[in-house]
N, C-alpha and C positions, 0 to 999 in steps of 0.2 A: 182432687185438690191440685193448684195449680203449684209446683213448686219452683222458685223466682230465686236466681244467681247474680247479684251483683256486683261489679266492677269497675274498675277505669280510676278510682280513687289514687289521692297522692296528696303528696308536700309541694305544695305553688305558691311564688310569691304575689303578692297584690299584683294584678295585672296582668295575671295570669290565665290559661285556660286548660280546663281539663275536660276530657270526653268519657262521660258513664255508658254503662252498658247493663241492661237486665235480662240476662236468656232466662225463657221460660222453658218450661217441660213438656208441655201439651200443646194440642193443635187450637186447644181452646181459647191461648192466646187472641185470634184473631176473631174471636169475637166477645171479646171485653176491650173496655175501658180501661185505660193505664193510667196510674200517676206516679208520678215520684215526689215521694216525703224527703222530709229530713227532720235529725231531732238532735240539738246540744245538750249538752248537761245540763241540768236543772230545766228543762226549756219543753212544751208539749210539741210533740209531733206535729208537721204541719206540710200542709200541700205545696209541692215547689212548681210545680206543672203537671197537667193533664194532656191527654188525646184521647179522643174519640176513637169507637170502630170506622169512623168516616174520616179520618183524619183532622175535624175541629180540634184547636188549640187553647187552653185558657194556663195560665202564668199569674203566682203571688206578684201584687205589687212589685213588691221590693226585686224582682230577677228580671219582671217584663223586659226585654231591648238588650237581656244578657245572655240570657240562657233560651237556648230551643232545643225542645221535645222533638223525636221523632219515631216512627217505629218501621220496621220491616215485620210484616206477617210473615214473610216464607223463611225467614230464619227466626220468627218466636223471638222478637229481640226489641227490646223499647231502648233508646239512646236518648241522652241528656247532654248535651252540648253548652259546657259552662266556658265564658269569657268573661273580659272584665273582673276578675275574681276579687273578690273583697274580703277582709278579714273577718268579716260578719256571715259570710256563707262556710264558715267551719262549722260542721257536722257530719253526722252519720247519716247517709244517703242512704237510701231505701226504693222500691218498685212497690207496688199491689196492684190488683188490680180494683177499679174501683165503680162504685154506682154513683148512679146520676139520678135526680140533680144532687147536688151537692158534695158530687165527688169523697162518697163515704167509703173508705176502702173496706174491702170484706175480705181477705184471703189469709194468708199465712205468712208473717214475716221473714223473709232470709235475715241474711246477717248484715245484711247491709254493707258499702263499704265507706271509707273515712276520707274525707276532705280537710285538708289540714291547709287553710292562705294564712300566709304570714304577712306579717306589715313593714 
């Protein structure tokens, strides 16, 4: 089982940018699929961006042209590069790894870390 650490969360004002981080455990990173969720209260869990083992990209709506994905296989590490911050992308940030199509994540939750844009 893969087990997934993430980081780089904080308190940013609108217009802001923060840089996530996901170290994985295993080698087996490098060949899964990543995405990174997020989930607010009351609110269901949802795909914020994806990558490929080949490095294809797909992005919700709502982050295209703000946020980019990216990963490093030789340090086991997915990163989320959030700009533009908006008070609507507060939540709990999350990694999995995830299947295709449809980007269904299968692995085991960390604890995610917290996103907090003020307005």
């Amino acid at each position: 089982q893969l087990q997934l650490v993430e980081s780089g969360g904080g308190l940013v004002q609108a217009g802001g940018s923060l840089r996530l981080s996901c170290a994985a455990s295993r080698s087996i990173f490098s060949i899964s699929h990543m995405g990174w969720y997020r989930q607010a209260p009351g609110k269901q869990r949802e795909l914020v961006a994806g990558i490929t083992t080949g490095g294809n990209t797909n992005y919700a709506d709502s982050v295209k042209g703000r946020f980019t994905i990216s990963r490093d296989n030789g340090k086991n590490t997915v990163y989320l590069q959030m700009n533009s911050l908006k008070p609507e992308d507060t939540s709990v940030y999350y990694c999995n790894p995830s299947r295709l199509p449809g980007w269904a994540p299968f692995g085991s939750w960390g604890q995610g870390t917290q996103v907090t844009v003020s307005s």
